[in-house]
mmCIF file of the N, C-alpha and C atoms, coordinates in Angstrom:
data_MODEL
# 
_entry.id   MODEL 
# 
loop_
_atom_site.group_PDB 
_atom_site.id 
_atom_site.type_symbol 
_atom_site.label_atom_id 
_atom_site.label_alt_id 
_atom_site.label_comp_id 
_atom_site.label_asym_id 
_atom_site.label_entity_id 
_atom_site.label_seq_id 
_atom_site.pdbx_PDB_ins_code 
_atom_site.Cartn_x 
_atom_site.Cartn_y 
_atom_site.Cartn_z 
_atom_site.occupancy 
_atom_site.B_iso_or_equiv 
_atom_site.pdbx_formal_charge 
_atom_site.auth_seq_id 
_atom_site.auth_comp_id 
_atom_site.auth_asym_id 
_atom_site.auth_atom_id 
_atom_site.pdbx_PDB_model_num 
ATOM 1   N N  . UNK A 1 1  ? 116.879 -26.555 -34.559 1.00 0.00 ? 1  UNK A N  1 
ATOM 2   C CA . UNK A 1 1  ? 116.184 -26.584 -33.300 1.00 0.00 ? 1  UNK A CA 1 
ATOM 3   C C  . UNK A 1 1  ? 117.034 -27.367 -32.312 1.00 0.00 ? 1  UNK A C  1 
ATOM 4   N N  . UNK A 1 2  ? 117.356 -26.720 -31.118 1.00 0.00 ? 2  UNK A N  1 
ATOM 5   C CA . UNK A 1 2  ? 117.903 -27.324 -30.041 1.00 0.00 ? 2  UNK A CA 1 
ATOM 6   C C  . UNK A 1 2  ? 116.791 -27.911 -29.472 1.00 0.00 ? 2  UNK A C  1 
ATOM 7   N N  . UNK A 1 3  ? 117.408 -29.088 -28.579 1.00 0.00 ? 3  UNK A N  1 
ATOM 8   C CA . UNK A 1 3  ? 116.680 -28.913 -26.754 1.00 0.00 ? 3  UNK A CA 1 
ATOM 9   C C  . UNK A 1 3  ? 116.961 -29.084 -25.961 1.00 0.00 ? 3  UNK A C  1 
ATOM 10  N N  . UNK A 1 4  ? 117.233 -28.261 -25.096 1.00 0.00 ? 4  UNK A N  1 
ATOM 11  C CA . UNK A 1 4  ? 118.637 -28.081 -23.647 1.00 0.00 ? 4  UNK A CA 1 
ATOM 12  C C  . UNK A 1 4  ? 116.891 -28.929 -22.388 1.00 0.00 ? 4  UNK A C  1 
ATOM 13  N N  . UNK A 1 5  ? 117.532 -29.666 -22.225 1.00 0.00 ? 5  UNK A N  1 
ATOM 14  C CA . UNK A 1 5  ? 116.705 -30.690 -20.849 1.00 0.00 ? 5  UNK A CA 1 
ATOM 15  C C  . UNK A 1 5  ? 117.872 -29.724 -19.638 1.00 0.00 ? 5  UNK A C  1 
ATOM 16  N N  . UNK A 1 6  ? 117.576 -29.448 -18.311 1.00 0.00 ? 6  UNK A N  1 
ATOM 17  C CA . UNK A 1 6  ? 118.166 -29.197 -17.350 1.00 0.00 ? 6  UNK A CA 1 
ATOM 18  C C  . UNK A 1 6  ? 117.654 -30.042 -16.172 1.00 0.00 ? 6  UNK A C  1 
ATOM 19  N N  . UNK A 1 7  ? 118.543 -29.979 -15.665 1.00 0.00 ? 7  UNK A N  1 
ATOM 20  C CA . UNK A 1 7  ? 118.205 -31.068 -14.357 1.00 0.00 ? 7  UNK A CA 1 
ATOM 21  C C  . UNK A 1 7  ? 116.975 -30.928 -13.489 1.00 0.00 ? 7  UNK A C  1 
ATOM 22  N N  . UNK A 1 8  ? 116.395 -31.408 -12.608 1.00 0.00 ? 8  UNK A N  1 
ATOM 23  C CA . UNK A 1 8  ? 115.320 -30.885 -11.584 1.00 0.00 ? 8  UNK A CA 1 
ATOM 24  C C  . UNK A 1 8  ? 114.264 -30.620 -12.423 1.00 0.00 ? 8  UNK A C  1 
ATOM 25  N N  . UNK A 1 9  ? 112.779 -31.292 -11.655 1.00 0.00 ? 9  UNK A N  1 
ATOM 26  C CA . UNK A 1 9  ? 111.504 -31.773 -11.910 1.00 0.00 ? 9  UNK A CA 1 
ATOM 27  C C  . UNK A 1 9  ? 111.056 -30.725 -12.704 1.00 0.00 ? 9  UNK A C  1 
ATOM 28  N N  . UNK A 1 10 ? 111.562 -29.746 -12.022 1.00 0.00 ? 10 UNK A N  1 
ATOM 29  C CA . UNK A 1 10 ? 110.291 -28.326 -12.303 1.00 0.00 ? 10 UNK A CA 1 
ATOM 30  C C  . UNK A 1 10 ? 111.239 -27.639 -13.732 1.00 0.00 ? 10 UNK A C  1 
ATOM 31  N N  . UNK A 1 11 ? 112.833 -27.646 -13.941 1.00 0.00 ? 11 UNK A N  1 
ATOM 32  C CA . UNK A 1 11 ? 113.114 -27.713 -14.700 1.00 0.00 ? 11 UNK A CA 1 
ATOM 33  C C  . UNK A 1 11 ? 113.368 -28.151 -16.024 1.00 0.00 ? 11 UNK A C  1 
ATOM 34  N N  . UNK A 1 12 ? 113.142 -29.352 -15.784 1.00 0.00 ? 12 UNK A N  1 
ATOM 35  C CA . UNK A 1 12 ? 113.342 -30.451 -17.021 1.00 0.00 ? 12 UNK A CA 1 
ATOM 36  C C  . UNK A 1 12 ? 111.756 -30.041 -17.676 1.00 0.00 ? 12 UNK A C  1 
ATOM 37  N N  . UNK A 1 13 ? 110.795 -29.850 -17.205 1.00 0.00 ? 13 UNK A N  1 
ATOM 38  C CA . UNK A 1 13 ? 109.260 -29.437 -17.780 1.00 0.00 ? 13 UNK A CA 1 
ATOM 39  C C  . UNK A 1 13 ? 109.592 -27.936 -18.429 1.00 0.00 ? 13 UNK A C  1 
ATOM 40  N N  . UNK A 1 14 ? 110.132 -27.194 -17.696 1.00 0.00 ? 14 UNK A N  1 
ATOM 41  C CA . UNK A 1 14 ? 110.582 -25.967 -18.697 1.00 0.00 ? 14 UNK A CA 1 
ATOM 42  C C  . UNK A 1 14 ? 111.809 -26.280 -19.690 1.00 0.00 ? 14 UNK A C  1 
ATOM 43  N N  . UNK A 1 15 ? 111.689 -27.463 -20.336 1.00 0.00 ? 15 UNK A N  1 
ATOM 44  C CA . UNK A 1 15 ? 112.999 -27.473 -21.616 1.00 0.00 ? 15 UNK A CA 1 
ATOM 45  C C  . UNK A 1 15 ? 112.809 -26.358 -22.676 1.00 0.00 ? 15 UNK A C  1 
ATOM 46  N N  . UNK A 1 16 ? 114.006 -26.193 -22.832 1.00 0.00 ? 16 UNK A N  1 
ATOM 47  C CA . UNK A 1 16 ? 113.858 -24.987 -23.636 1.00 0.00 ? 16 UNK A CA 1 
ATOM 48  C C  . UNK A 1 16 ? 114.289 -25.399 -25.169 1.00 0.00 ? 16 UNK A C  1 
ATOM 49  N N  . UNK A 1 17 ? 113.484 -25.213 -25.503 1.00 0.00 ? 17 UNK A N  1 
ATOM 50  C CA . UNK A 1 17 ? 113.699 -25.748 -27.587 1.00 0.00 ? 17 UNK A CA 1 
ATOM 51  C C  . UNK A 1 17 ? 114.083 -23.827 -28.286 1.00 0.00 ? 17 UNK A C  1 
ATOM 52  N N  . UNK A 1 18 ? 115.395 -24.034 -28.510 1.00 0.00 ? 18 UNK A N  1 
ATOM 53  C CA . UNK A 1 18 ? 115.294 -22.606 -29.146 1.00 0.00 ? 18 UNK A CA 1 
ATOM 54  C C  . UNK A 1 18 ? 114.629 -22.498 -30.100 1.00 0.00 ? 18 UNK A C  1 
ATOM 55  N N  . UNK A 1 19 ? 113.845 -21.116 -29.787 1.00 0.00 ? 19 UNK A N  1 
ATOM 56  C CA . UNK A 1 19 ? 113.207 -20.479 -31.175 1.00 0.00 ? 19 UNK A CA 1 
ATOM 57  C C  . UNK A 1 19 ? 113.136 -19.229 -31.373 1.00 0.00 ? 19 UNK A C  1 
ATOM 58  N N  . UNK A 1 20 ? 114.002 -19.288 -32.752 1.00 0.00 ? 20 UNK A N  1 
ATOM 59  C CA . UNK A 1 20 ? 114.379 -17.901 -32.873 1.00 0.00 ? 20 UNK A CA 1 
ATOM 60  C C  . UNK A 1 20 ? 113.586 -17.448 -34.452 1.00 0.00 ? 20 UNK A C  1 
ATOM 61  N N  . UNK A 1 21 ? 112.704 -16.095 -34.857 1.00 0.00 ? 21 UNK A N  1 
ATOM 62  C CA . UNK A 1 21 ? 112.444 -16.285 -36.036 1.00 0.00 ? 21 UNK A CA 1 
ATOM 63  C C  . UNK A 1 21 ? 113.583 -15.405 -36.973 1.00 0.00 ? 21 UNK A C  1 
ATOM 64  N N  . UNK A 1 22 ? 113.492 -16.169 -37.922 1.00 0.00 ? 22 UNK A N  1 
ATOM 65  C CA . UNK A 1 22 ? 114.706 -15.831 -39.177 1.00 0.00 ? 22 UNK A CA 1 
ATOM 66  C C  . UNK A 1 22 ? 114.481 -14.361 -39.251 1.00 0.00 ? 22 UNK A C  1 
ATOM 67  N N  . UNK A 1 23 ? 115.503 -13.623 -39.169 1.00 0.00 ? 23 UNK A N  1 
ATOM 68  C CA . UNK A 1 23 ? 115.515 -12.193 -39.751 1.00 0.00 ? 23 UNK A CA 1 
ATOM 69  C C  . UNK A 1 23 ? 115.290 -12.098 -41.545 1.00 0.00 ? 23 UNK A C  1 
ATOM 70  N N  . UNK A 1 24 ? 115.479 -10.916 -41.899 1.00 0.00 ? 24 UNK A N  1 
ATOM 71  C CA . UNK A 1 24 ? 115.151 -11.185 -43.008 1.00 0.00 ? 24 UNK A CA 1 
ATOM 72  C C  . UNK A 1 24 ? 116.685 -11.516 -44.335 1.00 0.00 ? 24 UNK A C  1 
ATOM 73  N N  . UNK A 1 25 ? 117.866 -11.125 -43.724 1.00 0.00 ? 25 UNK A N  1 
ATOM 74  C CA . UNK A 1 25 ? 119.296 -12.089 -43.711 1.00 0.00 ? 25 UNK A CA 1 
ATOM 75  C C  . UNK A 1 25 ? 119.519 -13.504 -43.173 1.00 0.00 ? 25 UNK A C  1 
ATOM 76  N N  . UNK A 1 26 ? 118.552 -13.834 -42.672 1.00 0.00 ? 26 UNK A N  1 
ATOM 77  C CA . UNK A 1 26 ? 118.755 -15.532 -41.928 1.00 0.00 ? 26 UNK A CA 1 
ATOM 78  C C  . UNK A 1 26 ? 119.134 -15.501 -41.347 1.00 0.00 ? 26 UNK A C  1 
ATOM 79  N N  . UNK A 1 27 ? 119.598 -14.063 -40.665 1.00 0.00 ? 27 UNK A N  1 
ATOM 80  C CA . UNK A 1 27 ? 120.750 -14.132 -39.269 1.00 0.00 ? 27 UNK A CA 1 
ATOM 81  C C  . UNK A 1 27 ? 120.003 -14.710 -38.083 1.00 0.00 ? 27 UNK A C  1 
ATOM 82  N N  . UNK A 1 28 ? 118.456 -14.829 -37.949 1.00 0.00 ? 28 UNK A N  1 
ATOM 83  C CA . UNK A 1 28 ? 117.887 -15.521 -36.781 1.00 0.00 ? 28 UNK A CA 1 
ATOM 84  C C  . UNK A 1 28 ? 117.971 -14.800 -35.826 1.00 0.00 ? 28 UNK A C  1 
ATOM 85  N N  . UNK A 1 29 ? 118.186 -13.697 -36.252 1.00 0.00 ? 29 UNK A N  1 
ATOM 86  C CA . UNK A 1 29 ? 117.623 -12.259 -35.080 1.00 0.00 ? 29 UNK A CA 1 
ATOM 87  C C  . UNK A 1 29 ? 116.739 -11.296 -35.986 1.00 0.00 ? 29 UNK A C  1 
ATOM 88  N N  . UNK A 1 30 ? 115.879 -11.729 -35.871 1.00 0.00 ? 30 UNK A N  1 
ATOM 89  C CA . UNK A 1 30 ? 114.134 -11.381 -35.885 1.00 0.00 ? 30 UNK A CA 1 
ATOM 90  C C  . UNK A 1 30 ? 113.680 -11.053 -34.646 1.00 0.00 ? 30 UNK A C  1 
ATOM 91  N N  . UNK A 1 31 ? 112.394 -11.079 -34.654 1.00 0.00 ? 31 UNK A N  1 
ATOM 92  C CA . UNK A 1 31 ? 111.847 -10.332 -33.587 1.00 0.00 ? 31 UNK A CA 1 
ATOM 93  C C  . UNK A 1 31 ? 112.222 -11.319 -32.455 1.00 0.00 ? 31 UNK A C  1 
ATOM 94  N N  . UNK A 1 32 ? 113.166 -11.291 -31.696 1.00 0.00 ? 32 UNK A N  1 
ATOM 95  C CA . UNK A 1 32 ? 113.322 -12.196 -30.307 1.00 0.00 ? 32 UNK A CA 1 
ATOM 96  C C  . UNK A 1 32 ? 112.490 -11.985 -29.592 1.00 0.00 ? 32 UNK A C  1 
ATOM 97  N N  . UNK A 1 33 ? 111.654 -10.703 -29.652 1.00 0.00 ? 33 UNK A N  1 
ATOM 98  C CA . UNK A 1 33 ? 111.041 -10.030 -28.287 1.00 0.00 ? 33 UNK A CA 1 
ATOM 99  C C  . UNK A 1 33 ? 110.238 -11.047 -28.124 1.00 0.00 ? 33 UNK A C  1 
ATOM 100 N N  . UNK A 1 34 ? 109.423 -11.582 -29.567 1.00 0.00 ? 34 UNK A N  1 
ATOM 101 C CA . UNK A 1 34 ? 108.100 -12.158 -29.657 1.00 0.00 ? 34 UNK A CA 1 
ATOM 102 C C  . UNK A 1 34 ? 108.325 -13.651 -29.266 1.00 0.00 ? 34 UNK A C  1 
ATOM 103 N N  . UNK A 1 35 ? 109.421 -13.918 -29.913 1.00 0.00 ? 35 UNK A N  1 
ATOM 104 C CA . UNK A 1 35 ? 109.955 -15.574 -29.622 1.00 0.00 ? 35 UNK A CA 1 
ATOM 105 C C  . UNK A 1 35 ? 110.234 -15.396 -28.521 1.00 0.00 ? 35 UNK A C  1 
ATOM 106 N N  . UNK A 1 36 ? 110.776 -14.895 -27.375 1.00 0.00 ? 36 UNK A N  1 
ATOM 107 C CA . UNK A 1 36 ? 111.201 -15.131 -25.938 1.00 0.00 ? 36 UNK A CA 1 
ATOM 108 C C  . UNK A 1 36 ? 109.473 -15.195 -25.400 1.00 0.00 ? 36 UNK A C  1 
ATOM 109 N N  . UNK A 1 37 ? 108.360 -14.473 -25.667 1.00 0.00 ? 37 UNK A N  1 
ATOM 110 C CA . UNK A 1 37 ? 106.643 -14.488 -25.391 1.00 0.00 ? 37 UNK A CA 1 
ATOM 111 C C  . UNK A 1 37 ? 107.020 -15.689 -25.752 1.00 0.00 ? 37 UNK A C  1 
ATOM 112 N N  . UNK A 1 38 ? 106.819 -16.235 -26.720 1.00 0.00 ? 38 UNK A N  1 
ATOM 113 C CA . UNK A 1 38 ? 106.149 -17.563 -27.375 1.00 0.00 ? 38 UNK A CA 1 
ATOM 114 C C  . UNK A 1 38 ? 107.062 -18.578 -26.763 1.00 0.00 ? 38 UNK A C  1 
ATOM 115 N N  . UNK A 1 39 ? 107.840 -18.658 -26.184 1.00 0.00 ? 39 UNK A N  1 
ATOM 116 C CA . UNK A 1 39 ? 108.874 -19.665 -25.391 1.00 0.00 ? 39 UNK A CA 1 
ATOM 117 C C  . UNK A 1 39 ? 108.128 -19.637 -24.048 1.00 0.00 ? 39 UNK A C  1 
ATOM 118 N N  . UNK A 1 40 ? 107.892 -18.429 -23.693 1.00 0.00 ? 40 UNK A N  1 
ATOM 119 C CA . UNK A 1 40 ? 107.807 -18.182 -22.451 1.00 0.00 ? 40 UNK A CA 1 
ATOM 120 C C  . UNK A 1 40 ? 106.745 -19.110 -22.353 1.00 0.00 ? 40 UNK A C  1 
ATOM 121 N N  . UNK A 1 41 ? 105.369 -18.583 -22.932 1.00 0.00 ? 41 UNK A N  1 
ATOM 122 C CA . UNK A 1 41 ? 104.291 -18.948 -22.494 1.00 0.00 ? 41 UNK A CA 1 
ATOM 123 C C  . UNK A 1 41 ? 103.988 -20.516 -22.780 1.00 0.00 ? 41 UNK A C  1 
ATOM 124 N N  . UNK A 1 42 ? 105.073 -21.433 -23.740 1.00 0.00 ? 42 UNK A N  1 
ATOM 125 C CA . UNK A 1 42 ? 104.959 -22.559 -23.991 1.00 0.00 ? 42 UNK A CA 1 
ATOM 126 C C  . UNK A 1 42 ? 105.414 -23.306 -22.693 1.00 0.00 ? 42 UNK A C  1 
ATOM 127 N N  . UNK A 1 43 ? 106.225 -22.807 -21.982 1.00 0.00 ? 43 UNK A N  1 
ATOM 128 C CA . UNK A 1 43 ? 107.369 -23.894 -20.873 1.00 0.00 ? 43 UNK A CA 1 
ATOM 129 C C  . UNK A 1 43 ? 106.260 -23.416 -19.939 1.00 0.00 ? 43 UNK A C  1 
ATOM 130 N N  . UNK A 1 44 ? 105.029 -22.294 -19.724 1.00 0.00 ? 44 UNK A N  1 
ATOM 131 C CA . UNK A 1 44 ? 104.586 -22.448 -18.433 1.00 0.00 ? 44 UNK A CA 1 
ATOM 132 C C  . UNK A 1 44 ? 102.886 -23.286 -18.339 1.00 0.00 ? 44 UNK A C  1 
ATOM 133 N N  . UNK A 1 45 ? 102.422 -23.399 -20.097 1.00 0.00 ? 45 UNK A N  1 
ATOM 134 C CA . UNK A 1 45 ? 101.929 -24.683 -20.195 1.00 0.00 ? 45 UNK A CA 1 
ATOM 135 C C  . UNK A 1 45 ? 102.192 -25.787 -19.941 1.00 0.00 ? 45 UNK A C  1 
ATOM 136 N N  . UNK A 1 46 ? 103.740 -26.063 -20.823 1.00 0.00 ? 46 UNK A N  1 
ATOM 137 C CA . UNK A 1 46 ? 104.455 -27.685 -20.068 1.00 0.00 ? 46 UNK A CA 1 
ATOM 138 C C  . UNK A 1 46 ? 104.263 -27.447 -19.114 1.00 0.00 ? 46 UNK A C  1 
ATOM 139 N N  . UNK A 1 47 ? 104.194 -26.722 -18.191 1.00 0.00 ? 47 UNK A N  1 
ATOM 140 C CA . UNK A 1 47 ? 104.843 -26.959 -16.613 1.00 0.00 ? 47 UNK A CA 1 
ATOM 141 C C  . UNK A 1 47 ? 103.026 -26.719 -16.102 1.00 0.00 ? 47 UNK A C  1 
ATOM 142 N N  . UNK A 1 48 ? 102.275 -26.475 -16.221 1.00 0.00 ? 48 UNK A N  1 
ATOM 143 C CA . UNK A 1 48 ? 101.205 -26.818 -16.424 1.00 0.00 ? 48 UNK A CA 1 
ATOM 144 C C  . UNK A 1 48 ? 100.517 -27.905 -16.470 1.00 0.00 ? 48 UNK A C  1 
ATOM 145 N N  . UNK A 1 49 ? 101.056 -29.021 -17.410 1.00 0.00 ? 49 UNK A N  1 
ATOM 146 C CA . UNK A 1 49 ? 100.731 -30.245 -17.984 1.00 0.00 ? 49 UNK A CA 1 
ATOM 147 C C  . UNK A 1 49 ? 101.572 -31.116 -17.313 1.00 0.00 ? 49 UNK A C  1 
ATOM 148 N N  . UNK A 1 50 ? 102.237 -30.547 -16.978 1.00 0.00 ? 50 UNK A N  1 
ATOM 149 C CA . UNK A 1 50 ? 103.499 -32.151 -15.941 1.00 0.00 ? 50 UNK A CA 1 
ATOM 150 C C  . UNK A 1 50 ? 103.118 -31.752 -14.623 1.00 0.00 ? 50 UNK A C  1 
ATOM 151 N N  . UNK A 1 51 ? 102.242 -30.935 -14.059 1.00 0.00 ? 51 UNK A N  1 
ATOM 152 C CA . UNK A 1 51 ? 101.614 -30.567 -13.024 1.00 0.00 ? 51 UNK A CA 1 
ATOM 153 C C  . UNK A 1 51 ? 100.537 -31.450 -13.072 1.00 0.00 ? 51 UNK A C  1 
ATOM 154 N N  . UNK A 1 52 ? 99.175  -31.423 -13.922 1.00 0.00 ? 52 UNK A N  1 
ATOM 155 C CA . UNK A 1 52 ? 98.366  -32.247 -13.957 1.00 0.00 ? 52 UNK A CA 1 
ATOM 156 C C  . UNK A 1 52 ? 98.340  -33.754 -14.308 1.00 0.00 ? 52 UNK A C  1 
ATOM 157 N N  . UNK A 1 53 ? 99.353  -34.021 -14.534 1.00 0.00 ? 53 UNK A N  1 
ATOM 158 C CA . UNK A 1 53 ? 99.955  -35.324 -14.598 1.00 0.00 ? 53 UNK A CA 1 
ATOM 159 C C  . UNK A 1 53 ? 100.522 -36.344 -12.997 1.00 0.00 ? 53 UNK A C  1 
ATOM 160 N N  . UNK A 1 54 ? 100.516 -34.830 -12.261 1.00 0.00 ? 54 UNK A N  1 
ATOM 161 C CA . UNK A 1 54 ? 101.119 -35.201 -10.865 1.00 0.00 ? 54 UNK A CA 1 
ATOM 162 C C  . UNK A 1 54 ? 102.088 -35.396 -10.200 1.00 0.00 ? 54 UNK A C  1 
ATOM 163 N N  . UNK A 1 55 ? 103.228 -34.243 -11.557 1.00 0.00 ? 55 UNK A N  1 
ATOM 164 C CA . UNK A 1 55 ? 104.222 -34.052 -10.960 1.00 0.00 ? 55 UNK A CA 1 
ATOM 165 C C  . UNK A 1 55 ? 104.858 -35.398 -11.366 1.00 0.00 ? 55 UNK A C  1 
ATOM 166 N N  . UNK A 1 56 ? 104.781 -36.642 -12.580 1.00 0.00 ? 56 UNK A N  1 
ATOM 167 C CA . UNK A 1 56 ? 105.255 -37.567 -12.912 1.00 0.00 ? 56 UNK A CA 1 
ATOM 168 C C  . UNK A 1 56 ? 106.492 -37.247 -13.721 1.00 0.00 ? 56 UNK A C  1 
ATOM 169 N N  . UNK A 1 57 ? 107.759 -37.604 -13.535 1.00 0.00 ? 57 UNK A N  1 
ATOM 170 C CA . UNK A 1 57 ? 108.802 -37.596 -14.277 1.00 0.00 ? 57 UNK A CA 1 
ATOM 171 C C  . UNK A 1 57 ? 108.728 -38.596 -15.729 1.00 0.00 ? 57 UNK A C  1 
ATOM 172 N N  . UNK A 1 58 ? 109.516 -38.029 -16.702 1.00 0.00 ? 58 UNK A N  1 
ATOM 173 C CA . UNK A 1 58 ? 109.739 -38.435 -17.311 1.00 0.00 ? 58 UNK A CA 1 
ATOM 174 C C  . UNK A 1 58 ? 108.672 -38.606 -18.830 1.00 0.00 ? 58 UNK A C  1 
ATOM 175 N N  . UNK A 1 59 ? 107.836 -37.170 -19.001 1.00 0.00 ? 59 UNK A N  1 
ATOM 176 C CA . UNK A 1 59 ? 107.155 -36.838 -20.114 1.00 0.00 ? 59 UNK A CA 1 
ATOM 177 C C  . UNK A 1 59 ? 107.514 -35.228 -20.521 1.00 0.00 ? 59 UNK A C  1 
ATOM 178 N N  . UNK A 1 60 ? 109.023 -35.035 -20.130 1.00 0.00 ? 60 UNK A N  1 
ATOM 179 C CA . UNK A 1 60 ? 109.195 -33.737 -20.326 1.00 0.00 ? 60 UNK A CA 1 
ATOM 180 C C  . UNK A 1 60 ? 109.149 -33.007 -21.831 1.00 0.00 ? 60 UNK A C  1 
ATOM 181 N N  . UNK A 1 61 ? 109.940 -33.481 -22.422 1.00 0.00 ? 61 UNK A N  1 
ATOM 182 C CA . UNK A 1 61 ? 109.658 -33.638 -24.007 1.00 0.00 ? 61 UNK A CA 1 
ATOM 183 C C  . UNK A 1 61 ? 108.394 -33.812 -25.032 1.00 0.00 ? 61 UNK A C  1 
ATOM 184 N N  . UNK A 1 62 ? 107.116 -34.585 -23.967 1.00 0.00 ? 62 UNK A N  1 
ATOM 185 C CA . UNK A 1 62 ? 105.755 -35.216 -24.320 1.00 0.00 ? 62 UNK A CA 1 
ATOM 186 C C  . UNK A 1 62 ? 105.138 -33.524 -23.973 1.00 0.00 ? 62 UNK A C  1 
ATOM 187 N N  . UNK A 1 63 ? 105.147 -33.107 -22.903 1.00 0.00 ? 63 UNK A N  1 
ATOM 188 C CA . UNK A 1 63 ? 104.370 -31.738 -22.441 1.00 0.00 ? 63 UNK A CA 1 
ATOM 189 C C  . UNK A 1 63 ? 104.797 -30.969 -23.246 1.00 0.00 ? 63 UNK A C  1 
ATOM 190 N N  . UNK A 1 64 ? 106.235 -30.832 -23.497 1.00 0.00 ? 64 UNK A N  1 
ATOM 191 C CA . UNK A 1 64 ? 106.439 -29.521 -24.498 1.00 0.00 ? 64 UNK A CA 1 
ATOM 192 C C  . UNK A 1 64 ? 106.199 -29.343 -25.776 1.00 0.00 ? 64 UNK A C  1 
ATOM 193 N N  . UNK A 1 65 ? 106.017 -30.501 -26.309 1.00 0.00 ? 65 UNK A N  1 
ATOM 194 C CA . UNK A 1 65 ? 105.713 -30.478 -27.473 1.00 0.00 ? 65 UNK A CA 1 
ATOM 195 C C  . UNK A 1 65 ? 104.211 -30.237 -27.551 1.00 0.00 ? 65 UNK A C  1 
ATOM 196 N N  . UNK A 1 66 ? 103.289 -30.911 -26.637 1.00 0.00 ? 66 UNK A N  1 
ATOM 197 C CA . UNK A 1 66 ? 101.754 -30.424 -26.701 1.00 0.00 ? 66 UNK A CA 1 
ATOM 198 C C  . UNK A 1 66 ? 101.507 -29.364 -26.373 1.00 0.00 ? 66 UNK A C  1 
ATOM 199 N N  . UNK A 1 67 ? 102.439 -28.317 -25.491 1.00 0.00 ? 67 UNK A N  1 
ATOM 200 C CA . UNK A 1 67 ? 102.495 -26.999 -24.924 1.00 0.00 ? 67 UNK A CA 1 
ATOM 201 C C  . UNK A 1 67 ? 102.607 -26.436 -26.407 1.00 0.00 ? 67 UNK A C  1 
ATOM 202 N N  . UNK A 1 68 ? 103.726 -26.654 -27.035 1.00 0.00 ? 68 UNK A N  1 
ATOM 203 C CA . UNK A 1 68 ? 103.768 -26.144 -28.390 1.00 0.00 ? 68 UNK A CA 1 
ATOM 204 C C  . UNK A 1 68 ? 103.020 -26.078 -29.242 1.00 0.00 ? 68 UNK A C  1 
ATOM 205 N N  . UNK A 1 69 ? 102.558 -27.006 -29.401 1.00 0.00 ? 69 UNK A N  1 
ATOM 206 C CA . UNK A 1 69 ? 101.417 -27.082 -30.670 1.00 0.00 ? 69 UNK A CA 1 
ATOM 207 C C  . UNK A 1 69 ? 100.221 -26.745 -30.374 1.00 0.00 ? 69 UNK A C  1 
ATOM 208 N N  . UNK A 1 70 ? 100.186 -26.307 -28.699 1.00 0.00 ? 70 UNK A N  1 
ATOM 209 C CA . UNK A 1 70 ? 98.745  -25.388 -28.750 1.00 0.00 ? 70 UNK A CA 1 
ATOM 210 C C  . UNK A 1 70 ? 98.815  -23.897 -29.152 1.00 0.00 ? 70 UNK A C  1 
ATOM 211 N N  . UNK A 1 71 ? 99.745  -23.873 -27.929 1.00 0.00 ? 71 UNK A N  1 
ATOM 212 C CA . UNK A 1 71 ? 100.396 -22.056 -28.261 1.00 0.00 ? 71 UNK A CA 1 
ATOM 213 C C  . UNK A 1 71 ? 100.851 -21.767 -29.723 1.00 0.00 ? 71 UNK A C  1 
ATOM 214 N N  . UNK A 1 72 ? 101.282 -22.539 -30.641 1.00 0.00 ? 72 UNK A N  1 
ATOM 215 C CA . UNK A 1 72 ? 101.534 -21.997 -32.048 1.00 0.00 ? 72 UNK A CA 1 
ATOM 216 C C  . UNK A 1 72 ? 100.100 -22.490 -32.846 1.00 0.00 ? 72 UNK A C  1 
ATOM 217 N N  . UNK A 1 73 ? 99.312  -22.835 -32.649 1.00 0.00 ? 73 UNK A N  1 
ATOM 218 C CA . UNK A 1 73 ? 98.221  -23.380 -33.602 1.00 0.00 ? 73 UNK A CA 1 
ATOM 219 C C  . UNK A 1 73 ? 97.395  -22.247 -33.063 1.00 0.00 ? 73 UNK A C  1 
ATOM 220 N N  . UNK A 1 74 ? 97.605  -21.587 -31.721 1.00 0.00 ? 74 UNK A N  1 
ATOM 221 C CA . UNK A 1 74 ? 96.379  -20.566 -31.607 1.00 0.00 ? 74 UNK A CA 1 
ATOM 222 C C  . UNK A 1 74 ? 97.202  -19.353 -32.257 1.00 0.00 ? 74 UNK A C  1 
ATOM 223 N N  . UNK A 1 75 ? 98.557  -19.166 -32.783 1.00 0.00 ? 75 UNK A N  1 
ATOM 224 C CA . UNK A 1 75 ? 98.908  -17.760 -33.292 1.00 0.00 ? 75 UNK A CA 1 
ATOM 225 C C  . UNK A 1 75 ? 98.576  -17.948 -34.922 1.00 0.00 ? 75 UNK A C  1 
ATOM 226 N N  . UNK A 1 76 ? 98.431  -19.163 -35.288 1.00 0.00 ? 76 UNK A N  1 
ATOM 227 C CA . UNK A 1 76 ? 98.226  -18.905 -36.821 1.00 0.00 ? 76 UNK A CA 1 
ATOM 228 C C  . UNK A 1 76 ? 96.960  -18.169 -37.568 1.00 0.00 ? 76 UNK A C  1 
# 
């Protein structure tokens, strides 16, 4: 697991943690289609959550990870 932080408010809330699911060689090209959804819709929760926070720097990492663990706890 990466996590690329990019500069700027609205960016740094969309960090992007790669996620790719394992093919069935481990090559980690599996269904991307679904992992680029499930990325997607996680960074526009973070960005969601560092919105209701008020636009406060410096919980970028804190939002994405709670962005995450909603959006994957509702696919199980």
């Amino acid at each position: 697991m990466k996590l690329h932080v990019a500069s700027g408010s609205r960016r740094k809330v969309r960090a992007a943690l790669s996620v790719r699911d394992a093919g069935p060689n481990g090559s980690g090209l599996g269904d991307a289609g679904a992992s680029e959804d499930v990325h997607a819709r996680i960074a526009a929760l973070a960005f969601q959550l560092y919105e209701q926070r008020g636009r406060e720097e410096g919980h970028e990492v804190e939002d994405w990870l709670a962005a995450e663990r909603k959006i994957l706890a509702g696919q199980s």
